[in-house]
DRENDO-1510 file (C-alpha; in Angstrom, 1 decimal, always signed):
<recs>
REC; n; res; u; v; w
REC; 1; UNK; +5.0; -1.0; -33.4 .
REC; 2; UNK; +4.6; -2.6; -30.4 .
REC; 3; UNK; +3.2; -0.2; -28.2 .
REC; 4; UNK; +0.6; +0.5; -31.5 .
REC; 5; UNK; -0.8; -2.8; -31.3 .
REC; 6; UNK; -1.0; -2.2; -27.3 .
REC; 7; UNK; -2.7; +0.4; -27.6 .
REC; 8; UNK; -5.0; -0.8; -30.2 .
REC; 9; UNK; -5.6; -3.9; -27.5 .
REC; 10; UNK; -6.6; -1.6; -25.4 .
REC; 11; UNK; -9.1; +0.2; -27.1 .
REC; 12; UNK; -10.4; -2.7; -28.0 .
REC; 13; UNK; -11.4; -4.1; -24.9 .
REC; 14; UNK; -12.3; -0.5; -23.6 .
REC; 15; UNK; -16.4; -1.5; -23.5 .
REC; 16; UNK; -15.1; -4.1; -20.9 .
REC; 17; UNK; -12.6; -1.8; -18.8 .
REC; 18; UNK; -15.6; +0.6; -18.8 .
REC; 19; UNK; -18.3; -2.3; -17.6 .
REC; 20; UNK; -15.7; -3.8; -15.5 .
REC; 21; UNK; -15.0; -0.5; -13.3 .
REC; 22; UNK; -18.7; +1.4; -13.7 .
REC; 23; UNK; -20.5; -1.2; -13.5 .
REC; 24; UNK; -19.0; -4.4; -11.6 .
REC; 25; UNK; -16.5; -2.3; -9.3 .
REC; 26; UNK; -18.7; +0.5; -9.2 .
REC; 27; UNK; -22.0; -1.8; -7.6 .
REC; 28; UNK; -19.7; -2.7; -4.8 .
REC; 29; UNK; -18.5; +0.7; -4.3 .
REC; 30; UNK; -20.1; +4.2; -5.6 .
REC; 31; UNK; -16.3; +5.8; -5.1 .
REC; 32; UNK; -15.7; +3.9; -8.7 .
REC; 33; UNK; -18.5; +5.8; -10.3 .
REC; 34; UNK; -17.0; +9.2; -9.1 .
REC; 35; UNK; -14.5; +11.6; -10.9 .
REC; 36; UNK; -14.8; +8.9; -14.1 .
REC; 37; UNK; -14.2; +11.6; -16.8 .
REC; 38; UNK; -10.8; +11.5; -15.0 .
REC; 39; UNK; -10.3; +8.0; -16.0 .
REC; 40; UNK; -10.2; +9.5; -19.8 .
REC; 41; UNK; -7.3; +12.4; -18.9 .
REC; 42; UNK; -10.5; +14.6; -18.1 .
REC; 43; UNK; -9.0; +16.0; -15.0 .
REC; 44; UNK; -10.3; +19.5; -13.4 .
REC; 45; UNK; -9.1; +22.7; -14.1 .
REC; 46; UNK; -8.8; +23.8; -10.8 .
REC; 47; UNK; -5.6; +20.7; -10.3 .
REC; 48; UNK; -4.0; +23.2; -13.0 .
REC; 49; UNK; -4.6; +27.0; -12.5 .
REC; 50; UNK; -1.3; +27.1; -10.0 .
REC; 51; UNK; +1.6; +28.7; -12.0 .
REC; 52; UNK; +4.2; +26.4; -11.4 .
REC; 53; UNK; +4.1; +23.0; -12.7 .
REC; 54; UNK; +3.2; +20.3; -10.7 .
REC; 55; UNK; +5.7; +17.1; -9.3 .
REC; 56; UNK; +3.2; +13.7; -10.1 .
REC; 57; UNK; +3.3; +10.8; -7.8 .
REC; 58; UNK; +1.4; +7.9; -8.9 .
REC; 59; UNK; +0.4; +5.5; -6.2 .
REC; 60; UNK; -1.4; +2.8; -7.3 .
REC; 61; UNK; -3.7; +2.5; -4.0 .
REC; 62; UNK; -3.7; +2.2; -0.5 .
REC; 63; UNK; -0.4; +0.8; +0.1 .
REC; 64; UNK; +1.5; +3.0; -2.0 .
REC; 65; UNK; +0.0; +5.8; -0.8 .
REC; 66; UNK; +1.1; +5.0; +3.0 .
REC; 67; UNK; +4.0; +4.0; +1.4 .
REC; 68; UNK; +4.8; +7.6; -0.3 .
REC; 69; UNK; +3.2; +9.7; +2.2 .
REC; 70; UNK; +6.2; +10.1; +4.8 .
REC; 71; UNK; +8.7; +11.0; +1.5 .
REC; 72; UNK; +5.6; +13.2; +0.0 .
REC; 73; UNK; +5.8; +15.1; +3.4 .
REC; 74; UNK; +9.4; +15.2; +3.9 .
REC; 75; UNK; +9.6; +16.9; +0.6 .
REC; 76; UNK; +6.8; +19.3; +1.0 .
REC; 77; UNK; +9.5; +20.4; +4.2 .
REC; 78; UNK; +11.8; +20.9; +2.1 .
REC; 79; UNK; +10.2; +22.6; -0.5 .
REC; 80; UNK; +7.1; +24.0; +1.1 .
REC; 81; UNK; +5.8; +25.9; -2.3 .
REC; 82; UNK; +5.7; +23.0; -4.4 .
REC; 83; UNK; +3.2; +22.2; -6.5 .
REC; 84; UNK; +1.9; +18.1; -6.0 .
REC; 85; UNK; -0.1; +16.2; -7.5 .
REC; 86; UNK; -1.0; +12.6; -6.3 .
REC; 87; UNK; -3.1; +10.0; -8.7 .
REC; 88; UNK; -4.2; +7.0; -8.0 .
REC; 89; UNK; -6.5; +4.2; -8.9 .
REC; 90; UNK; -8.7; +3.1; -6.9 .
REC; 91; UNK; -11.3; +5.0; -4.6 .
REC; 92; UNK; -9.7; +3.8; -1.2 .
REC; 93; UNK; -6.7; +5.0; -2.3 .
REC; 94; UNK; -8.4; +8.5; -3.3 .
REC; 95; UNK; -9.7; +8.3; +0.3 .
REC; 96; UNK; -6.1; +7.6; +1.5 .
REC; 97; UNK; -4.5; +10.5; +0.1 .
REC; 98; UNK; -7.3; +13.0; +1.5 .
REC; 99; UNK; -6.7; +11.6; +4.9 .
REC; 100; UNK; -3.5; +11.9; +4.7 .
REC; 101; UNK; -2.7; +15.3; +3.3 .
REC; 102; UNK; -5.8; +17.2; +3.4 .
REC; 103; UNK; -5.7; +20.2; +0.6 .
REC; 104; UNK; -1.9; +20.4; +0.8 .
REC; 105; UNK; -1.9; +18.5; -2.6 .
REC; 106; UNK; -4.0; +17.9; -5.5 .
REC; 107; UNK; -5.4; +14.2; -5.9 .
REC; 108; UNK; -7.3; +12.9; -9.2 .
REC; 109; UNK; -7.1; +9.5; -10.6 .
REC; 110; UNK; -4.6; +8.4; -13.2 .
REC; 111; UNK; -6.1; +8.0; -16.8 .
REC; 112; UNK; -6.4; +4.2; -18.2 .
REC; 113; UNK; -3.7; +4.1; -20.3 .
REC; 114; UNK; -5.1; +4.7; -23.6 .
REC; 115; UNK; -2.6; +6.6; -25.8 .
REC; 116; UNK; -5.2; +9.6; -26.1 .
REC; 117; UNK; -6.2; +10.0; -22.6 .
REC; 118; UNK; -2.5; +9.8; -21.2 .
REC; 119; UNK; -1.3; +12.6; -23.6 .
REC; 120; UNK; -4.5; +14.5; -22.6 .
REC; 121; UNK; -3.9; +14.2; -18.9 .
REC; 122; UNK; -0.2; +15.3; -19.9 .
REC; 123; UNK; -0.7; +18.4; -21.7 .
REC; 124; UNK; -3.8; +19.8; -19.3 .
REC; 125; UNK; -1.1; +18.8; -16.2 .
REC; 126; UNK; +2.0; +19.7; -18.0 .
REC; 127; UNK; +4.1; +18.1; -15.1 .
REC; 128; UNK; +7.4; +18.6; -14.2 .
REC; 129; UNK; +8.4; +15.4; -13.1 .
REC; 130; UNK; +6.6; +12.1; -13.2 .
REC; 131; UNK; +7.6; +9.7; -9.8 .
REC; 132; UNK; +5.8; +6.7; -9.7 .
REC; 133; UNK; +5.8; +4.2; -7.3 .
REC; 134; UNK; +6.8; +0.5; -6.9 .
REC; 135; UNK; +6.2; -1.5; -10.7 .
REC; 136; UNK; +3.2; +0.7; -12.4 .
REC; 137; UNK; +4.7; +0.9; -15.3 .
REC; 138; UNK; +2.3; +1.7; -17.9 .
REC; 139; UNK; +3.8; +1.8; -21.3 .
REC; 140; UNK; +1.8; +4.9; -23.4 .
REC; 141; UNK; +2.4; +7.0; -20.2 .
REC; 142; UNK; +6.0; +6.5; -19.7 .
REC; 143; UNK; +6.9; +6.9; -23.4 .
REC; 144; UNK; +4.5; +9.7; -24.0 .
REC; 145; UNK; +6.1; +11.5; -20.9 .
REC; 146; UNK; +9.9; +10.8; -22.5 .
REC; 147; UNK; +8.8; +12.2; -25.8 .
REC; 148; UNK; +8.1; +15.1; -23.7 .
REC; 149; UNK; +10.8; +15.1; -21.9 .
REC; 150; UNK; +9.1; +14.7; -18.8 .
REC; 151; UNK; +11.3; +12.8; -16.4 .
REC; 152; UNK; +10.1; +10.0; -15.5 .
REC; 153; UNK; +11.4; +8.3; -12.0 .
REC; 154; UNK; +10.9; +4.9; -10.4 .
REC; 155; UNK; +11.2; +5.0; -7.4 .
REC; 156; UNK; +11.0; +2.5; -4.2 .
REC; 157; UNK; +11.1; +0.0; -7.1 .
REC; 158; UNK; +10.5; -3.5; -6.8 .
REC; 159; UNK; +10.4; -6.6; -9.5 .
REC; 160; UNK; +9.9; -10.1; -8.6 .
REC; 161; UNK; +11.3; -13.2; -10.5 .
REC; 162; UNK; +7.9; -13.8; -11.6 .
REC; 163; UNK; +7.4; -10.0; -12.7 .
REC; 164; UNK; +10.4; -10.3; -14.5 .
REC; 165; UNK; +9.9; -13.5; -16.3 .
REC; 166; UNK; +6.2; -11.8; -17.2 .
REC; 167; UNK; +8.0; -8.7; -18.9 .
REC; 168; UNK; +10.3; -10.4; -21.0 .
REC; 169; UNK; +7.3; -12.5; -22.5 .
REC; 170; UNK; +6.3; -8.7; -23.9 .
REC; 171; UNK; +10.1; -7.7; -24.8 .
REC; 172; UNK; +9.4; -5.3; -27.3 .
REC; 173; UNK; +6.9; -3.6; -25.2 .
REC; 174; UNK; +9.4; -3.6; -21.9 .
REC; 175; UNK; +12.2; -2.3; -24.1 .
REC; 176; UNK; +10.0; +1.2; -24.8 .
REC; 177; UNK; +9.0; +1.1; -20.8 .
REC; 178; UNK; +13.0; +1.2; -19.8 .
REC; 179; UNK; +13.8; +3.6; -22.5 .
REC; 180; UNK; +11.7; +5.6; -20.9 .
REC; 181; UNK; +13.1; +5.8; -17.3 .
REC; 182; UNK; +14.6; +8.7; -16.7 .
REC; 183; UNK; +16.4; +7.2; -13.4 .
REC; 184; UNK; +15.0; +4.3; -11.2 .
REC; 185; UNK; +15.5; +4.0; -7.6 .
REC; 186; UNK; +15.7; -0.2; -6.0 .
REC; 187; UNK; +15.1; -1.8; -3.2 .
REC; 188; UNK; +18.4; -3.4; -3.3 .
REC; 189; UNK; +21.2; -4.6; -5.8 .
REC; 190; UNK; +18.4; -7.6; -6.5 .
REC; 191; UNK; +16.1; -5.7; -8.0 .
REC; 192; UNK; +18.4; -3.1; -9.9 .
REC; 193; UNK; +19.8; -6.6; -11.0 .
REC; 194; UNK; +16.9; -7.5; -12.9 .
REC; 195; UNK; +15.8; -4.1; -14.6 .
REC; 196; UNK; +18.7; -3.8; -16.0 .
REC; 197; UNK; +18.4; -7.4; -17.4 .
REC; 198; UNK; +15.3; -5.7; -18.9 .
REC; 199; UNK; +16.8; -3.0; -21.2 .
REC; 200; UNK; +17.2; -0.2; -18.2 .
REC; 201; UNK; +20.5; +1.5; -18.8 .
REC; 202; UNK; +22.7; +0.4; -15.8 .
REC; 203; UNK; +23.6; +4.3; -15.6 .
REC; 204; UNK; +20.2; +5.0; -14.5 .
REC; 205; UNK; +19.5; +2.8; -11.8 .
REC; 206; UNK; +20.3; +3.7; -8.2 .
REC; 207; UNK; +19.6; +1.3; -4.7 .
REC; 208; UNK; +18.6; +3.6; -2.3 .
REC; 209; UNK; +16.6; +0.3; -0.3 .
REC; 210; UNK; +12.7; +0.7; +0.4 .
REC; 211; UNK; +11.1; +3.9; +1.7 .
REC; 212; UNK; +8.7; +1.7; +3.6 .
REC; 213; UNK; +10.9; +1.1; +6.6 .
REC; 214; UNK; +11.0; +4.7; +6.9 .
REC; 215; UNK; +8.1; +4.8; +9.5 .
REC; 216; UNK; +9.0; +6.9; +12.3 .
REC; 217; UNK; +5.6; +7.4; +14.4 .
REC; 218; UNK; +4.8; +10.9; +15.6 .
REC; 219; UNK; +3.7; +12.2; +19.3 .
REC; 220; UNK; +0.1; +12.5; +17.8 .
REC; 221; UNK; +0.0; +8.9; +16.7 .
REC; 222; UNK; +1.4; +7.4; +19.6 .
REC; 223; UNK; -1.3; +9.7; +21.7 .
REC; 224; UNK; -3.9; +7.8; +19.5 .
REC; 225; UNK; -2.7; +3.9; +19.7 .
REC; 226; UNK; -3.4; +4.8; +23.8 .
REC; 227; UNK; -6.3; +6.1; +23.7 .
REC; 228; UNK; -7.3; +2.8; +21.5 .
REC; 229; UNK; -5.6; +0.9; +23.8 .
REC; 230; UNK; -7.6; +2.1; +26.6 .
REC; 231; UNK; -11.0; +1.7; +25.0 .
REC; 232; UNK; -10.3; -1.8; +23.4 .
REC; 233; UNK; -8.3; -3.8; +26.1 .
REC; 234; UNK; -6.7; -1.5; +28.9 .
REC; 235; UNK; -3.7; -3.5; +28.6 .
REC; 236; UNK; -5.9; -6.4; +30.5 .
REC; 237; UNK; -7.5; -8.4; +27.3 .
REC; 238; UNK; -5.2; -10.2; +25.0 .
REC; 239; UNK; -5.9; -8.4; +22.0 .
REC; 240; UNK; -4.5; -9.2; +18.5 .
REC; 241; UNK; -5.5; -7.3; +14.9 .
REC; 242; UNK; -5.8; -9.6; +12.1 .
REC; 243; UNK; -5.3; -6.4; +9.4 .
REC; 244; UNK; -5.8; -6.4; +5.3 .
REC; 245; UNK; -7.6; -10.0; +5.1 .
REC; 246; UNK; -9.5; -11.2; +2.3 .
REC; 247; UNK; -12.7; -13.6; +1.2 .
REC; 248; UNK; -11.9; -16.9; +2.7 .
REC; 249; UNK; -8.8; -15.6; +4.9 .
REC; 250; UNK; -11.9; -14.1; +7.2 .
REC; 251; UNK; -13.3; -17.4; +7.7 .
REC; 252; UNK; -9.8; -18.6; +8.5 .
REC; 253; UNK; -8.9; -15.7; +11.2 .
REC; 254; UNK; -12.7; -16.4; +13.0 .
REC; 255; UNK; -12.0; -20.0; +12.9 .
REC; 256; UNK; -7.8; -19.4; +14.6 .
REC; 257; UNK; -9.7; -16.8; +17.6 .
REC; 258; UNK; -12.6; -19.0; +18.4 .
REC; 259; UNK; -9.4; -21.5; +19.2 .
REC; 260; UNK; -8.0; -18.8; +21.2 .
REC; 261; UNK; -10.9; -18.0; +23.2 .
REC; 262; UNK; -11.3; -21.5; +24.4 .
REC; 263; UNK; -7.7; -20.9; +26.0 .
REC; 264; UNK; -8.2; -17.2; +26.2 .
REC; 265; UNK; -11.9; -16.1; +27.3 .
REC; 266; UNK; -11.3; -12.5; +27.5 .
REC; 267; UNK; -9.0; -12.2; +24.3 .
REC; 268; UNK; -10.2; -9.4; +21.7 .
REC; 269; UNK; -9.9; -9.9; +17.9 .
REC; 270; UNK; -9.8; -7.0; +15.7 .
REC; 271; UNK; -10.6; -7.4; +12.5 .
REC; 272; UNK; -9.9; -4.9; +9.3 .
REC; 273; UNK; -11.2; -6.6; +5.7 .
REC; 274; UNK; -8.9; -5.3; +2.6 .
REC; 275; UNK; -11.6; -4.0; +0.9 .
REC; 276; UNK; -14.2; -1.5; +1.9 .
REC; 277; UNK; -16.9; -4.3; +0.1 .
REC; 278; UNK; -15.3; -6.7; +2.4 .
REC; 279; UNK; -17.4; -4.7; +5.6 .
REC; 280; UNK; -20.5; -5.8; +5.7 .
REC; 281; UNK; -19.8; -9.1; +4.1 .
REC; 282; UNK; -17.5; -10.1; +7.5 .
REC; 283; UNK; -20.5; -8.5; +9.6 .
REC; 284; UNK; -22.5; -11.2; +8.1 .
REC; 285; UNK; -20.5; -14.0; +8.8 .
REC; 286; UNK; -20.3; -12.5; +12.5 .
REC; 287; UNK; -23.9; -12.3; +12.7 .
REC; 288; UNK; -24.0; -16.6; +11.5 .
REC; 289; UNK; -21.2; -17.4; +14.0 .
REC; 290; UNK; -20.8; -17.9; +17.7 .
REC; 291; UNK; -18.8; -14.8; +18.2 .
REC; 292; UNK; -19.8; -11.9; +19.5 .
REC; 293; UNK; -18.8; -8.5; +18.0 .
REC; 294; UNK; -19.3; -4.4; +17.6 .
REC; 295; UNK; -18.4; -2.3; +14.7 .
REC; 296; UNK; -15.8; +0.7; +14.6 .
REC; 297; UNK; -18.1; +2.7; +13.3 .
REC; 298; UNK; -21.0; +2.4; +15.3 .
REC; 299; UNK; -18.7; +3.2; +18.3 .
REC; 300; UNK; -20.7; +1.2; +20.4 .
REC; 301; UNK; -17.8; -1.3; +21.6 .
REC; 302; UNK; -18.8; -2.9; +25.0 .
REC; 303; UNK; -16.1; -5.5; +25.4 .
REC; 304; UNK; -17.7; -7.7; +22.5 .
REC; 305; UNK; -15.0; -10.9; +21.3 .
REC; 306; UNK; -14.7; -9.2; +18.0 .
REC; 307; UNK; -14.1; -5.2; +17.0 .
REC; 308; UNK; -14.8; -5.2; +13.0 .
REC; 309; UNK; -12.8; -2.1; +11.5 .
REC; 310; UNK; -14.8; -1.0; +9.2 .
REC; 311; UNK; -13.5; +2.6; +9.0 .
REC; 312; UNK; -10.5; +3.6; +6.5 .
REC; 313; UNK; -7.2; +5.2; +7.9 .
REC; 314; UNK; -6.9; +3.9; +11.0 .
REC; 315; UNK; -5.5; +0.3; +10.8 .
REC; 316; UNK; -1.8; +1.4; +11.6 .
REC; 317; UNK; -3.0; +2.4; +15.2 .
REC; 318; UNK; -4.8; -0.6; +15.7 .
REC; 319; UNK; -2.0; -2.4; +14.7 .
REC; 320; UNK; -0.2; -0.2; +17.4 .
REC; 321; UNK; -3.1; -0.9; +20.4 .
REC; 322; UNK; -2.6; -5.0; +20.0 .
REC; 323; UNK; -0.1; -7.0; +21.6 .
REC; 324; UNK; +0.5; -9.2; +18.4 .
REC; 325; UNK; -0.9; -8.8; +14.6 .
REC; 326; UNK; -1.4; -11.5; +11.8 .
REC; 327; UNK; -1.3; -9.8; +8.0 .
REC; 328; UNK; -3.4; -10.9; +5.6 .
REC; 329; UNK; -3.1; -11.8; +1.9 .
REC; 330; UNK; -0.7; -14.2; +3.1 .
REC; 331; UNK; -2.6; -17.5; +4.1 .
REC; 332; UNK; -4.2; -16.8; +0.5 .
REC; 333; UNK; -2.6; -16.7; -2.2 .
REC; 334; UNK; -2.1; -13.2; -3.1 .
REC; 335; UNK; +1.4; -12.6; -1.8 .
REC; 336; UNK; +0.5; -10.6; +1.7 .
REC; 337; UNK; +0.7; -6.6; +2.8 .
REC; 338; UNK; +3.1; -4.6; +4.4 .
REC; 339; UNK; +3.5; -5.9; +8.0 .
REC; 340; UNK; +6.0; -2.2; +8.5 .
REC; 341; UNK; +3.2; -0.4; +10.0 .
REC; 342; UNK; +2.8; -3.2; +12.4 .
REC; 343; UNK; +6.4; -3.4; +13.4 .
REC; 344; UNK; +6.9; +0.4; +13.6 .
REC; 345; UNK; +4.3; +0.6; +16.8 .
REC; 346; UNK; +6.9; -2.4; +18.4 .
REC; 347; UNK; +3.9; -5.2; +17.6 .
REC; 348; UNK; +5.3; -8.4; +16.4 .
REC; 349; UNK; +4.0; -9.9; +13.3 .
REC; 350; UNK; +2.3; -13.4; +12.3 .
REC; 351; UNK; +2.1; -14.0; +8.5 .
REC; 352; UNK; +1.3; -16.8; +6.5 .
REC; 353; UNK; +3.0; -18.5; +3.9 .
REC; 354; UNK; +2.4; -16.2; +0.9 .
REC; 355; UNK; +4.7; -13.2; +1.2 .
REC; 356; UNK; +5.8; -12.4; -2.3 .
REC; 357; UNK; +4.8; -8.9; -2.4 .
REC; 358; UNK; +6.8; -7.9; +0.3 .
REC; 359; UNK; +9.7; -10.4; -0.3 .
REC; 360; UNK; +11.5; -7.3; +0.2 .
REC; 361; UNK; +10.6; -6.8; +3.5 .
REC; 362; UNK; +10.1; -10.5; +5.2 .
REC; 363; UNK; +13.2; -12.2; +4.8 .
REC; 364; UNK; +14.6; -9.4; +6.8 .
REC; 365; UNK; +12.4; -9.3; +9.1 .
REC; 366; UNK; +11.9; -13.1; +9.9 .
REC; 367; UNK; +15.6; -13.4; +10.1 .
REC; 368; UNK; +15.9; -10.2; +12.9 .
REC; 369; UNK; +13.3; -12.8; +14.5 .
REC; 370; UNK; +10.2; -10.5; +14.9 .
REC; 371; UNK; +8.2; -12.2; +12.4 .
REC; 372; UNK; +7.0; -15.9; +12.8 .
REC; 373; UNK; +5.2; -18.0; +9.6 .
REC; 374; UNK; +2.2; -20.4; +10.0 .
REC; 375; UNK; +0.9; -22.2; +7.2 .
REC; 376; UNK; -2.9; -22.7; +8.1 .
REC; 377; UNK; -5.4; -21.4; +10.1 .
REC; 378; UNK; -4.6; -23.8; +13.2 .
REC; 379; UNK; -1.0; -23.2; +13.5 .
REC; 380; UNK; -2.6; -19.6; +13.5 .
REC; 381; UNK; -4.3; -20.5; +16.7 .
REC; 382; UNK; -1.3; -22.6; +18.6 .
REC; 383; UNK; +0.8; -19.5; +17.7 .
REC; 384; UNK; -1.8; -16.6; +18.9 .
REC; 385; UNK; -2.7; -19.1; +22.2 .
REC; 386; UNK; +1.3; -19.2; +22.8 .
REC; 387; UNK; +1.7; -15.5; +22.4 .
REC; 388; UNK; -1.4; -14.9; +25.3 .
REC; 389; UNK; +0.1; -17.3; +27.2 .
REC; 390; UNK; +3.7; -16.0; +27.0 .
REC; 391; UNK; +3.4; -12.1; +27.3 .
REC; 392; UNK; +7.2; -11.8; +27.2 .
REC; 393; UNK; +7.6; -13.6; +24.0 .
REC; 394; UNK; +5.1; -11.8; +22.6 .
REC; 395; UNK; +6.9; -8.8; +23.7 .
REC; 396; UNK; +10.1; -9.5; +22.2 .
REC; 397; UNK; +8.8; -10.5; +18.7 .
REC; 398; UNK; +7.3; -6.6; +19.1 .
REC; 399; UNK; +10.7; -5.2; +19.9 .
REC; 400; UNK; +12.6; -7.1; +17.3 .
REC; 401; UNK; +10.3; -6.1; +14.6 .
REC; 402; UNK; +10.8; -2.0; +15.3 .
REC; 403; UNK; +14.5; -2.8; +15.9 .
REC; 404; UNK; +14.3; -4.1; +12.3 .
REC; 405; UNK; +12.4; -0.9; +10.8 .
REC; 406; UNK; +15.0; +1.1; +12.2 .
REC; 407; UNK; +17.9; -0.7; +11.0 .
REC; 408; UNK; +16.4; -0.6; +7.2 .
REC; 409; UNK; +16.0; +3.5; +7.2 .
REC; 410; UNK; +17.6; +5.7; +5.3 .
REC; 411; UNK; +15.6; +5.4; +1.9 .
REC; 412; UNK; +13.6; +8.5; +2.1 .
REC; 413; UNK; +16.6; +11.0; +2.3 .
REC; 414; UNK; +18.4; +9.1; -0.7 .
REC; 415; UNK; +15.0; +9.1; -3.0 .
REC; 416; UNK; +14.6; +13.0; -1.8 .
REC; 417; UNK; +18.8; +13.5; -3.0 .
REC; 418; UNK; +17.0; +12.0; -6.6 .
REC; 419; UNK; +14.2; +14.0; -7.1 .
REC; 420; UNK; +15.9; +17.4; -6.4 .
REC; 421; UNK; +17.9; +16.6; -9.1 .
REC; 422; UNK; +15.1; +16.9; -11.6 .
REC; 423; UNK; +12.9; +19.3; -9.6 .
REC; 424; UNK; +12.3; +22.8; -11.9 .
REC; 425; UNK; +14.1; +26.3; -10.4 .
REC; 426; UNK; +12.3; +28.5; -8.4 .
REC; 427; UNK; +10.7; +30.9; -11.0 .
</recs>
């Protein structure tokens, strides 16, 4: 019953889904308007003419993707035939998994979950596993896919206090979501804790800790944070990446390096906007201020103050060509990004206050002492100024950080162990 009168909420409030991604989403960015029969289970024949049934991963969007893609790969190793799928929801995530795996897998975007268009998607896909990543936990998919018997796993799962509190508010629809987990795989005892406080069969839940430490990069990255580092600073500006801000936090992070130039003259900002909307909206406030700057794209960089990244993909090296890196979300509140793909290039991270999507991660990392926390925008600036000043403090916090990553790995290889277990014989 209560997933019936979910569903019927849904449909519903469809004509406002609809208007809310066409129309609103889709003026800021065409990529919303694209592939939208897929968003009704409308997905293309050709993700379906391979003869062996295909694993899902559902990654939400950007994050999740970069998140999944070193497991995704390490499985493809193992099992080089097998037939992938990745959905998402969200255009930049779309983008993301292209980048990442070219035409090795199949990418569309995961149906809204509308009782009809999930069971669509289901029986055109006919999958033989469903993994999906972190907390999207969508009811009609989950217990349409377990009257299938479709496995569904969890994996690199994560639930917050607040999450929590939020599911048991809808008990009746939670109790159909962990009837339908097949097995879930934690972050730590923390988090298996609390889904199992929410109905999940204690049986089912493993802790195999988060994939994202598992961030190892290759020869060919390393060869394209130098050539970065070369064309930005040459290892003789001060150069820091403020990486995943948002509307207000820009103002904030222009505000913190105009501070550090009056210390630092030479120092280099490098700025990368969450959103792909966000581009031309920080090249305006540019253009109004004092500062002086050059876009990615153009490729016309001639040792301006600011670099505005306004390319998709890349952020992870420019993370890697800086000598420190501030994430944003965090001196907002909407509970930060993953500061991992910083402190896997041995670049020390600055965060703000607001950390609770990645409460996972932080405490760890603060505590191994290669994260620091400032609470505005000018203890931003006396912290960035200290770090110019004191190149081997700045170092250290760098070193810490990747000694952390390292410490935390191991997830990938337990989360592969789960999925062969429900992975179909070789026909």
């Amino acid at each position: 019953m209560a997933r019936i009168f979910y569903s019927f909420a849904l449909i519903i409030i469809s004509p406002l889904i609809v208007f809310y991604l066409y129309i609103l989403r889709g003026k800021k960015n065409q990529g919303y308007r694209a592939h939208f029969k897929e968003r009704f289970g409308f997905v293309s024949k050709s993700l379906f003419t391979v003869k062996t049934k295909p694993l899902v991963f559902h990654c939400a969007s950007v994050g999740e993707v970069l998140a999944a893609t070193p497991l995704i790969k390490a499985l493809q190793k193992a099992h080089p035939n097998l037939n992938i799928l990745i959905t998402c929801n969200t255009p930049t995530g779309r983008e993301q998994i292209l980048s990442q795996f070219k035409n090795t897998v199949a990418c569309s975007y995961l149906p809204i979950d509308f009782p009809f268009a999930t069971a669509r998607f289901l029986k055109r896909i006919k999958p033989q596993a469903l993994c999906i990543l972190e907390t999207e936990l969508w009811p009609n998919l989950m217990a349409i896919s377990h009257k299938k018997n479709i496995p569904v796993l969890v994996i690199n799962a994560r639930l917050s206090e607040k999450s929590q509190q939020g599911y048991q508010k809808v008990a009746k629809l939670t109790h159909i979501i962990m009837r339908s987990i097949t097995v879930l795989a934690s972050h730590n005892k923390t988090d298996a804790k609390r889904f199992i406080e929410l109905g999940l069969e204690t049986s089912k839940s493993h802790v195999t800790g988060s994939i994202k430490f598992d961030i190892t990069p290759s020869e060919e990255q390393l060869a394209k944070v130098l050539n970065l580092k070369q064309l930005y600073s040459n290892n003789e500006r001060f150069a820091w990446v403020a990486g995943s801000t948002h509307p207000v936090e820009h103002e904030l992070v222009l505000s913190a390096h105009q501070e550090l130039l009056k210390k630092q003259p030479n120092a280099l900002l490098i700025i990368a906007p969450r959103h792909p909307e966000q581009f031309d909206k920080v090249a305006e406030l540019l253009t109004q201020s004092p500062l002086s700057f050059s876009r990615r794209s153009q490729n016309n960089y001639n040792n301006e103050q600011v670099l505005l990244a306004d390319t998709l993909g890349e952020l992870q090296y420019l993370y890697g060509a800086a000598n420190v890196s501030f994430i944003g979300g965090s001196l907002i509140r909407r509970g930060g990004h993953n500061p991992l793909e910083s402190a896997a290039f041995s670049v020390g991270v600055i965060t703000g206050p607001h950390t609770y999507n990645f409460d996972h991660v932080y405490p760890e990392l603060i505590k191994l002492k290669g994260a620091v926390v400032v609470d505005s925008n000018d203890e931003l600036a006396k912290q960035l100024i200290t770090f110019s000043q004191n190149t081997k403090a700045c170092q250290t916090l760098g070193i810490k950080a990747a000694q952390c990553v390292t410490k935390n790995q191991g997830a990938i290889q337990k989360t592969l162990n789960i999925i062969n277990q429900y992975l179909e014989p070789k026909p």
